[in-house]
N, C-alpha and C positions, 0 to 999 in steps of 0.2 A: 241343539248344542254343538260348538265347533269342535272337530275333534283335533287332541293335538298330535304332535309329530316331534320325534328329534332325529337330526341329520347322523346319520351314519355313512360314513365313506372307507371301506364296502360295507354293506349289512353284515354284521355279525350277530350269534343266536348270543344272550343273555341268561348267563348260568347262576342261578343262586347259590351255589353250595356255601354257603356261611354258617359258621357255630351258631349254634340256638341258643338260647337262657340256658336251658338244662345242659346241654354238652360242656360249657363253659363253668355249671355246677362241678359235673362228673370230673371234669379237668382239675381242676382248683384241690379237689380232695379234701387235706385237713385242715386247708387254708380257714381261718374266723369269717361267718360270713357277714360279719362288719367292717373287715376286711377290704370285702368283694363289692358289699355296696358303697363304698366309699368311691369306686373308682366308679360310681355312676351320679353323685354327685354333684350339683351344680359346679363349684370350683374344679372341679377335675374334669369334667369335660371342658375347661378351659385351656386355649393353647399355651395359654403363658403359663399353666398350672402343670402338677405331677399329673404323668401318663402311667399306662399300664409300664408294672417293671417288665424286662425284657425276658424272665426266667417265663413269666405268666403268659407273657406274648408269643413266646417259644410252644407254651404247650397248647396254646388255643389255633397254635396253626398245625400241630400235630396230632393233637386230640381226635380220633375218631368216635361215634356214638355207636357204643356195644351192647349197649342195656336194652332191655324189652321194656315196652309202652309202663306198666306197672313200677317195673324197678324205678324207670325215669320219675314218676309220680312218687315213687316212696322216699326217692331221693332230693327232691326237690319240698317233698313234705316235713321231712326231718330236717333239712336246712332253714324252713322259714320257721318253725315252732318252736325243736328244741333247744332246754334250755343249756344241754353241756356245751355248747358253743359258745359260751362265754360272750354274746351277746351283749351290747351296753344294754346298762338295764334303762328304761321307760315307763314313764307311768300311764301303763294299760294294764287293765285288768288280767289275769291268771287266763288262760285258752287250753286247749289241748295241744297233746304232743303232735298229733298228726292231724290236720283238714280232713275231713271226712274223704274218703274215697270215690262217693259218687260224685262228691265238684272235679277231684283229681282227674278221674277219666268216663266220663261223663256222655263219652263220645268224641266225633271229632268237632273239631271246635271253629267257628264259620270265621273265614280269614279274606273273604271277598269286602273289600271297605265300601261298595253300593252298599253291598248287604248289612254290615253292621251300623252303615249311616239310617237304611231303612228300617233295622228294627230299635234304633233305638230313638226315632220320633214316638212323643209324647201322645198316642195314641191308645185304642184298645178298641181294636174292630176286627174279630174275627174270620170275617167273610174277606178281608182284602187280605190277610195273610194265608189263608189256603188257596189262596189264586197266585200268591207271590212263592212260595216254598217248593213248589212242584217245577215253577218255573227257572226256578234256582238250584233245584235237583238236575235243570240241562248239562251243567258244567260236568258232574258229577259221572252223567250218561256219558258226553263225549271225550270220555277217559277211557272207554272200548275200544278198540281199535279198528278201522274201514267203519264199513257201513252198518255193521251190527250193531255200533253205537246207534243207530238209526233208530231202532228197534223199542229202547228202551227213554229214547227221546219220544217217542211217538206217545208212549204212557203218560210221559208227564203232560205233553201240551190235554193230552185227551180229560186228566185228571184237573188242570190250569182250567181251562173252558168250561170242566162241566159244576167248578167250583165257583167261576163268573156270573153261567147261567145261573145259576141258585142262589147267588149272593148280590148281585145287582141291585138290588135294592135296597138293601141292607147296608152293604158300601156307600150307595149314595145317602144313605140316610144321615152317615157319621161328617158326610162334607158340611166343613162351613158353610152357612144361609149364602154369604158374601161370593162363594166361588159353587156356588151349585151347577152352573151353567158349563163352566171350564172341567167343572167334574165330570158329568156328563159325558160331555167332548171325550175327555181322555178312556170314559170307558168304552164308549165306543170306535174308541181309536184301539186301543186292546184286545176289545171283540174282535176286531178286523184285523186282526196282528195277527192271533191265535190261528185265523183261519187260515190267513198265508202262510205261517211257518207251516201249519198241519200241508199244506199244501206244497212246501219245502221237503218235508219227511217224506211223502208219498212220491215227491220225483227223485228221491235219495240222493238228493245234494247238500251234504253232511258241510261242503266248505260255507251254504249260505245260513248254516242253520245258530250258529253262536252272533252275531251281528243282529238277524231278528230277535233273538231272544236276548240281547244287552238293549234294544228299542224298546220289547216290550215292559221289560226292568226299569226305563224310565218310564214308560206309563205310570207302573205302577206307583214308585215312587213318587211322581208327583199327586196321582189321587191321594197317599199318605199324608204328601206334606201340606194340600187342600181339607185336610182333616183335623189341621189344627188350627184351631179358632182364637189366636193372640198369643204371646206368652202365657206360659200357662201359672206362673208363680210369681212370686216377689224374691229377688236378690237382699239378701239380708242387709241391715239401715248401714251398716258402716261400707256398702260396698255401691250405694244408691248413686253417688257421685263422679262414679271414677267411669270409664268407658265401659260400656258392658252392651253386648250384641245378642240381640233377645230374638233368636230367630238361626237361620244359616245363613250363610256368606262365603262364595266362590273366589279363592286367588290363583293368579298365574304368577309363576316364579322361574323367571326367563333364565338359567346359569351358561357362562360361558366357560369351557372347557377349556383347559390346558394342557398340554402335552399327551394329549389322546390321540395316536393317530387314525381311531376306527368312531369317537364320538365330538363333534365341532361345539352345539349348544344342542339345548334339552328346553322344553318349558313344560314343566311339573302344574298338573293343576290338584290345587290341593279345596277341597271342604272343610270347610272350620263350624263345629258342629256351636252354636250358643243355647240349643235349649239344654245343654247338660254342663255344658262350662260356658255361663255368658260372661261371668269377668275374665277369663284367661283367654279368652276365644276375644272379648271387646279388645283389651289391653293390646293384644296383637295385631286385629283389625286398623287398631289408633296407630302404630309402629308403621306399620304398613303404607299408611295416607300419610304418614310424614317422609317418607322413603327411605326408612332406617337402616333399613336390609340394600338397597340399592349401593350396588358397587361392594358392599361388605363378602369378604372370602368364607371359603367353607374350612373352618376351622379344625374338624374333626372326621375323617372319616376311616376306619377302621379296619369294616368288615362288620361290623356290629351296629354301629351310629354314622349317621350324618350328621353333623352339630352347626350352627355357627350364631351369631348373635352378641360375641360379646366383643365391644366396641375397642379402638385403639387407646393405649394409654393402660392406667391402673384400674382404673374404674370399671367395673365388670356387668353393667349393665345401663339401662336407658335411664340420662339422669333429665327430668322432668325440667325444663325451661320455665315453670309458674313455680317451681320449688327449691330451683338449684340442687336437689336432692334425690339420689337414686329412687324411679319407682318400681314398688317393689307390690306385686298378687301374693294372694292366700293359696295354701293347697285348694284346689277343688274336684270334687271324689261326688257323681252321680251314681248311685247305686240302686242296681234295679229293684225298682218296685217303691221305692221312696219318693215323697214327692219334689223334696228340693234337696241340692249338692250337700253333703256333708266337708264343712270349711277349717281349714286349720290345722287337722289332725288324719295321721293314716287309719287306716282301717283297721291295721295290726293295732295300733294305740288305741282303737275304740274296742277292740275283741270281737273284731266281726270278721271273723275268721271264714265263713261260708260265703260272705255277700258277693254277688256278683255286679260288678261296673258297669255301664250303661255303654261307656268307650271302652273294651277292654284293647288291652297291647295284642292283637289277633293278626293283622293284618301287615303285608309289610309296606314300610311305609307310614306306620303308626306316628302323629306326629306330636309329640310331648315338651311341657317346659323343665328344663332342668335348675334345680335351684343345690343349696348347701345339704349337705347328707343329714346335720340337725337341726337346721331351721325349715318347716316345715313352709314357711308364710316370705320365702327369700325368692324366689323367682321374680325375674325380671323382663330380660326381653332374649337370654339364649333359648334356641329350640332344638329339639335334635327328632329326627326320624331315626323310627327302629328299621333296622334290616333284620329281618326272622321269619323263619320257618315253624309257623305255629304250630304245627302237629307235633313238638318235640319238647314243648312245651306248655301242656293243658292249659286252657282259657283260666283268668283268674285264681290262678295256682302258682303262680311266677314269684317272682323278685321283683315285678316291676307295679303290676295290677294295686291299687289300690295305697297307691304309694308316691306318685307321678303321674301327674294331670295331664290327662289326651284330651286332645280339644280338636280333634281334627284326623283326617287321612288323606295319602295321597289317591286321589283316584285314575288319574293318567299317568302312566308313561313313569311310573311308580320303579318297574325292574330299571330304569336306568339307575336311579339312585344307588346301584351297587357298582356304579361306573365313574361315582364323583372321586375327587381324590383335593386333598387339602392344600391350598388355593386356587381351585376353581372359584370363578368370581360368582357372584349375584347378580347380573345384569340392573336385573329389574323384579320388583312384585307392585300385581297391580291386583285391585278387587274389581273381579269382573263381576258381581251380582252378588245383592245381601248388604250394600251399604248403608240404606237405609233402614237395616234391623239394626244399629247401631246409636245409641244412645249414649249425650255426655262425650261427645267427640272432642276430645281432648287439645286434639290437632287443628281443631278450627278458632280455638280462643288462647293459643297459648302456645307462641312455638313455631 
């Protein structure tokens, strides 16, 4: 895979410090929090529409985070349950005042978008994820400093190997009939990986040891994604027709910069995941092959969101050339351990206050559709990436999780997006791979 690159004239280091969900809770104070979701909104992430007021603006750039991990979780608890906030009411069932504590802080919550793409393929193979988890505990080691990070890298590859060893067969066993051979291949392309990094660790050259270990990450990944054998479900009858991407699908989203004198152009590659959103993940794919984004400005960028997508004129999304008539996706909400999207409705409106999302908002760079705060089934063609710092706000615990449909992450070059600023262009997005997971292409009969 090609790796990408954006020009920097001189390099400069790339700092996140941006408000979290929660700090931006903790800011807001007695503010209603229908209020606060309002400003996340389909129409409000629109340029033409109401922005943040300037009082709120004011304190989300003053706001510092004081609260301890807990408080942050009790405070983010009591905002999404109870009911003295005056909350519009909904028809969902009664839930508790607070989410249970163990979803709250649960640990820390995995914010590498590889990672969250690889667990959340349609699988269940034990043996390829205790070879995958140890190896993804590198990151975690080379947060030591000097070469003692070394030390505790050596465990993992040692624990990654000797999990390969024992599971080798077991792994191959879950590969499709159809790619057994390419399975194969990649685990012994992994076995061979292991041994070179281990042999990285023993000459303690810490600078080549995270590069082997993002190579052996795609090994694994792909044996994962050789382990699923078709779609695995049917998209519900009224959704059979419309573009739906039954599978992944890689895009490049080439932006060109404006008045940055340290960043020229960027090309973001993003993964649009369809075995967990195949209609919002198709819809967008079809967007895409018509070149809808091409040339269109970055609408919104914040500090919080990248947005753009909503087209010139009054009309606020992609209006269908076979219909004359805006088209318009359903909510769609993957929830682990279920076997198909739950469509239509949030998860607060179902009283699944514990479940956890297949896409959670983890990672930054999260890339989601934005539709109306009370039409659930209004999404169109805006999109926005999250800019956040997940440790600040628990996995699935948020304001945003199970409430707006993630169909995707950035996986390259991800920190620039806290560099875009609103009218930077869209050059171009093109689908470099996964086209043909694409069904009902819209864009080839109509348009």
């Amino acid at each position: 895979m090609a790796t990408l690159s954006c020009h920097w004239s001189p390099p400069t280091a790339i700092r996140r410090s941006l408000p979290a969900i929660s700090t931006k809770l903790n800011c807001f104070g007695n503010n209603r929090r229908a209020s606060w979701i309002r400003q996340l909104g389909f129409r409000s992430f629109s340029s033409k529409l109401s922005r943040l007021p300037d009082d709120h603006r004011g304190k989300l750039n003053l706001c510092r985070v004081k609260e301890h991990t807990v408080s942050v979780a009790l405070t983010i608890g009591l905002l999404l349950s109870s009911p003295s906030l005056d909350w519009v009411a909904n028809a969902s069932p009664p839930g508790p005042v607070l989410p249970d504590l163990s979803v709250l802080i649960s640990g820390p919550p995995i914010k590498d978008p590889g990672a969250l793409l690889r667990y959340a393929l349609p699988i269940n193979n034990k043996a390829i994820r205790e070879v995958q988890k140890p190896l993804e505990d590198i990151t975690e080691s080379l947060k030591v400093a000097g070469v003692k990070a070394l030390d505790s890298v050596e465990r993992n590859v040692k624990q990654a190997s000797r999990a390969l060893n024992q599971g080798k067969d077991l792994i191959l066993s879950d590969v499709a009939e159809s790619k057994k051979e390419e399975g194969k291949e990649l685990i012994d392309k992994l076995a061979l990986g292991m041994e070179e990094l281990r042999q990285i660790v023993e000459e303690r050259n810490r600078d080549a040891v995270a590069p082997k270990q993002k190579e052996l990450l795609q090994y694994v990944g792909s044996v994962e994604e050789d382990m699923v054998d078709g779609f695995p479900y049917e998209v519900p009858e009224e959704y059979r027709k419309v573009p739906v991407l039954k599978g992944r699908a890689t895009v490049d989203m080439k932006v060109k910069v404006k008045d940055n004198p340290n960043l020229e152009n960027c090309v973001f590659r993003i993964v649009l995941d369809g075995y967990n959103a195949p209609v919002t993940a198709g819809n967008f794919v079809d967007l895409v092959e018509r070149h809808y984004y091409d040339g269109m400005e970055i609408q919104r960028a914040d500090g919080f969101v990248v947005q753009t997508g909503d087209p010139e004129g009054p009309v606020e999304g992609f209006i269908d050339p076979s219909t004359e008539k805006i088209r318009t996706i359903p909510l769609e909400i993957m929830v682990d351990g279920d076997k198909t999207p739950v469509y239509g409705e949030t998860l607060e409106e179902l009283g699944r206050y514990k479940s956890q999302t297949k896409l959670p908002f983890n990672a930054f760079g999260t890339m989601a559709m934005a539709r109306e705060e009370f039409e659930n089934n209004s999404a169109s063609s805006q999109v926005f990436w999250l800019l956040k710092e997940s440790e600040l706000t628990p996995s699935n615990a948020n304001i945003l999780d199970g409430r707006y449909t993630v169909f995707g992450y950035v996986t390259e070059n991800e920190d620039y997006l806290a560099d875009l600023k609103v009218g930077d262009v869209i050059e171009s997005m093109q689908v470099v791979s996964g086209l043909d997971n694409l069904v009902n292409p819209s864009y080839k009969t109509a348009g």
